[in-house]
C-alpha positions as CSV (number, residue, x, y, z in Angstrom):
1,X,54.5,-35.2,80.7
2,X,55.7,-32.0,79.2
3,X,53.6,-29.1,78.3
4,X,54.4,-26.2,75.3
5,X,53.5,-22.7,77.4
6,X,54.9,-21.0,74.8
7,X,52.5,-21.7,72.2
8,X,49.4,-21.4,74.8
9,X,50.2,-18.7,75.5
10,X,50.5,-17.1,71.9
11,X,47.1,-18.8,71.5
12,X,45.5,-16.7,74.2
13,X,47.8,-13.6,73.5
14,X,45.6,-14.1,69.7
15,X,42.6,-14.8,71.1
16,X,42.9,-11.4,73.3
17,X,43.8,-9.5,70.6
18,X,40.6,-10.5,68.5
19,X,38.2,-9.8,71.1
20,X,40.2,-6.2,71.4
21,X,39.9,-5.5,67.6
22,X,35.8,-6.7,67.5
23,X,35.5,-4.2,70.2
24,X,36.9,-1.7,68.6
25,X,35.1,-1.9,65.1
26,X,31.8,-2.4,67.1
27,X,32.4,1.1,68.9
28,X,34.4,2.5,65.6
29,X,30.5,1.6,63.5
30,X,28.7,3.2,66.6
31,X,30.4,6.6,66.1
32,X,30.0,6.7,62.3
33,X,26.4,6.0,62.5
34,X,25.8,9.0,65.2
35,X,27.9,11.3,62.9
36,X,25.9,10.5,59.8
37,X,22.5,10.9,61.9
38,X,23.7,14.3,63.2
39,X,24.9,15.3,60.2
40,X,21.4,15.1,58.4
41,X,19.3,18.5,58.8
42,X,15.8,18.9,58.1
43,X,14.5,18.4,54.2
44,X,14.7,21.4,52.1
45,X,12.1,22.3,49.8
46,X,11.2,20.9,46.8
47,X,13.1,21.7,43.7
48,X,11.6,23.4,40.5
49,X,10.2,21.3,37.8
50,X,12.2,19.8,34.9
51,X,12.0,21.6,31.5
52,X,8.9,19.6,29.3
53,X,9.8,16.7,26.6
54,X,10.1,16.5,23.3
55,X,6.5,16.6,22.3
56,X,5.5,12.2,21.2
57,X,3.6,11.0,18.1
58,X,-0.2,11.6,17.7
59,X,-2.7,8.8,18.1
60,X,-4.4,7.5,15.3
61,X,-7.9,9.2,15.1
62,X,-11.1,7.0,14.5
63,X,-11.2,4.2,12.3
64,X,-8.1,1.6,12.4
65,X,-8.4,0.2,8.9
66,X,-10.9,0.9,5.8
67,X,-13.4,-1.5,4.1
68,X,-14.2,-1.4,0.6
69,X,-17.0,-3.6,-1.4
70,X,-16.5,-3.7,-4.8
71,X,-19.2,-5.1,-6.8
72,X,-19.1,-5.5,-10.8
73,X,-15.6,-7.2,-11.1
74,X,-15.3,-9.1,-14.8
75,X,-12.9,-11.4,-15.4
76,X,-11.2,-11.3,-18.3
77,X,-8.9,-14.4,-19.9
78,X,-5.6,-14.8,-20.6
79,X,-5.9,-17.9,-22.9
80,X,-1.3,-17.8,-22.9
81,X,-1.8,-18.6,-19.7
82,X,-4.7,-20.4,-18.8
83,X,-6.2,-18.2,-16.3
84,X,-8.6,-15.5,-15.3
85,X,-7.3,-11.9,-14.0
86,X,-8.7,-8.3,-12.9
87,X,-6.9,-5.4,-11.5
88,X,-8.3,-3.4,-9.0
89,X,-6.2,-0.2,-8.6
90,X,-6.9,1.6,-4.7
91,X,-7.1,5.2,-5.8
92,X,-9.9,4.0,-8.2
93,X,-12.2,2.7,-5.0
94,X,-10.5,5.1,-1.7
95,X,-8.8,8.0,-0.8
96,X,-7.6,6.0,2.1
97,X,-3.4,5.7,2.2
98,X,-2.3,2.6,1.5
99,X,1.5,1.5,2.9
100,X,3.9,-0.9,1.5
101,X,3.9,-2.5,5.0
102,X,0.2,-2.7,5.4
103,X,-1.8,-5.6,5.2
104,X,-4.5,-6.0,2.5
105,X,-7.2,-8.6,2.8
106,X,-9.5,-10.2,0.0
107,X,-13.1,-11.4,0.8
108,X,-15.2,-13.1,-1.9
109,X,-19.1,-12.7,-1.6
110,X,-20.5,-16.5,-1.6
111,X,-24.5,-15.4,-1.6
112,X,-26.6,-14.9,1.4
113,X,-27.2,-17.2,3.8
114,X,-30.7,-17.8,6.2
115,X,-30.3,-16.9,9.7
116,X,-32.0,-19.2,13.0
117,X,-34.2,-15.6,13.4
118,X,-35.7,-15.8,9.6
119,X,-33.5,-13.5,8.3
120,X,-30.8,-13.5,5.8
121,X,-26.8,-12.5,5.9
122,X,-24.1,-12.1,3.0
123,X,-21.8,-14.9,3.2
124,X,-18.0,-13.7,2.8
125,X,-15.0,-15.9,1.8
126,X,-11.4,-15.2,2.2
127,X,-9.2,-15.4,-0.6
128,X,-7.7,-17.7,-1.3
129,X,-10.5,-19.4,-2.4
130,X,-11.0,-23.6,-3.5
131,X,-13.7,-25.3,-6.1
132,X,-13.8,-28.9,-6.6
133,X,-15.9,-29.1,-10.2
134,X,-16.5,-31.8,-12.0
135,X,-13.7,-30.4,-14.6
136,X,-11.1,-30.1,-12.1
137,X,-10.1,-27.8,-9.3
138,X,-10.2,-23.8,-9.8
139,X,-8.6,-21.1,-7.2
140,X,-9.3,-17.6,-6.5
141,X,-5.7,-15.7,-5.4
142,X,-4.7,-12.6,-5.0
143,X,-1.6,-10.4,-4.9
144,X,-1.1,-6.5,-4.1
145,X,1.0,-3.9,-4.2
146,X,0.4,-0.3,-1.9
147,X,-1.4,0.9,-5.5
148,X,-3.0,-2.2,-6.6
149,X,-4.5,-5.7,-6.1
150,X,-4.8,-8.3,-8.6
151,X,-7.3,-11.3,-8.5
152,X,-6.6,-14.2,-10.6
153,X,-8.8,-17.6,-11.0
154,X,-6.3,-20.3,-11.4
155,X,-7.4,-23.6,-12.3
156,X,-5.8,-27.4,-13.9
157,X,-7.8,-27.8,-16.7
158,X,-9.2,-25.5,-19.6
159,X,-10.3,-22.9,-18.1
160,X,-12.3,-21.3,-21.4
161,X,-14.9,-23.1,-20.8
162,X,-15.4,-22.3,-17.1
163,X,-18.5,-20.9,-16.0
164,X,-19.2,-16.9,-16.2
165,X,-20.9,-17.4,-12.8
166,X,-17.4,-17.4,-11.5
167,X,-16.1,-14.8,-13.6
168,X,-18.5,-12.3,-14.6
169,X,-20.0,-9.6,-12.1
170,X,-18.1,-10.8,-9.1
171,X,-18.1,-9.0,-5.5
172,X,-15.5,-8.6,-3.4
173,X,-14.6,-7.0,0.0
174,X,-10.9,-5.5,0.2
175,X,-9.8,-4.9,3.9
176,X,-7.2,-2.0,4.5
177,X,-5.5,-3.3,8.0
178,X,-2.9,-0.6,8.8
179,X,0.7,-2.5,9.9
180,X,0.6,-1.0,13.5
181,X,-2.1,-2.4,14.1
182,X,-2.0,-5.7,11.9
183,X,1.3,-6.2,13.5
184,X,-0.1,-5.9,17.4
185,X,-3.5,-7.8,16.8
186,X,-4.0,-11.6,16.4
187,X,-7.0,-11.3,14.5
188,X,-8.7,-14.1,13.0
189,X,-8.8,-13.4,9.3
190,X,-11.2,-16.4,7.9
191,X,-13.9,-14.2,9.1
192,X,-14.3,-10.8,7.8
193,X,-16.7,-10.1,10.6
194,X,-14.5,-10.7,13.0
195,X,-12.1,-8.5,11.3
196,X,-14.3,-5.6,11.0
197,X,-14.8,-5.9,14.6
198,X,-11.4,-5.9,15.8
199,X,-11.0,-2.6,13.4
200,X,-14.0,-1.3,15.0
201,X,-15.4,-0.8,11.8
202,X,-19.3,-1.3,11.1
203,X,-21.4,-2.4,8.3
204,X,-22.9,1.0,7.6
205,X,-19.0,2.1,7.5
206,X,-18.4,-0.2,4.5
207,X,-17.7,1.8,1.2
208,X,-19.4,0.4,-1.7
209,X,-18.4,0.9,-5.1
210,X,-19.6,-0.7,-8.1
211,X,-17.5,-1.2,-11.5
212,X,-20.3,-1.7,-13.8
């Protein structure tokens, strides 16, 4: 049988020289850890403060939003087009600004309604609006501007000879919901008292106006 010493002993001339170099970087890592460690004095003291920032926006103050009741609204007809309009222009019922990107929010007044307690509540219905008469089916709508809102009664049949109880002396509740804040909140809309509490706005807040 014949046996290769050359190549054992290259194998344990290798293995030799491994275990040298592990050495080596073990006691190499040793040294540079004591250096760093002696080369860190005691902390200094505390530097001076930074110059103050640029100076951020103001909060908004108070009230989120504005609520307006208007009471006295007469439809007039337009008989070109079959339908019912009014214009309601803002700087006729607030001072309050009014912003392209703001949302504005139409509530109809329905009566009043009898409470469990004995007492009685107004009854408010977003626009838009559904009737199912015996004539056919009418609609309030709505459509603003940051100046303006205009109601309309739409309807699929003759609408001369509709009612004045849905066109004369109307009420209705326009909502001002700033865009910060209609943007960030996930109000429910259908319900204006819901609204009016997520603005944080109460009844005896409500600005009341009448047209007549």
């Amino acid at each position: 049988m014949l046996f290769d010493l050359g190549s054992k002993t290259n194998e344990m001339n290798a293995n030799q020289k491994s275990k040298i170099m592990n050495k080596i970087n073990t006691i190499f890592g040793a040294l540079l850890v004591l250096i760093t460690v002696a080369c860190e004095g005691p902390a200094g003291p505390p530097g001076f403060d930074g110059a103050p920032g640029a100076p951020g926006q103001d909060g908004l103050d108070g009230i989120q939003g504005q609520v307006v009741e208007v009471d006295g609204v007469n439809f007039a007809y337009d008989t070109s087009g079959n339908i019912y309009n009014a214009l309601i222009t803002f700087s006729d019922i607030t001072d309050f600004e009014v912003f392209e990107s703001d949302a504005v929010l139409v509530y109809r007044f329905d009566g009043t309604i009898d409470l469990s307690d004995g007492s009685t509540a107004d009854a408010w219905s977003q626009i838009p609006q559904s009737f199912f008469l015996p004539e056919g089916t009418i609609q309030y709508v709505s459509a603003h501007t940051f100046v303006d809102v205009e109601l309309f009664i739409d309807g699929n049949f003759d609408l001369s000879i509709l009612d004045t109880s849905f066109t004369d002396n109307q009420s209705f509740r326009i909502v001002f919901v700033p865009s910060v804040f209609a943007n960030a909140s996930k109000m429910d809309t259908s319900n204006i008292s819901n609204v009016m509490g997520a603005l944080g706005i109460e009844e005896s807040d409500v600005i009341k106006l009448n047209l007549q």
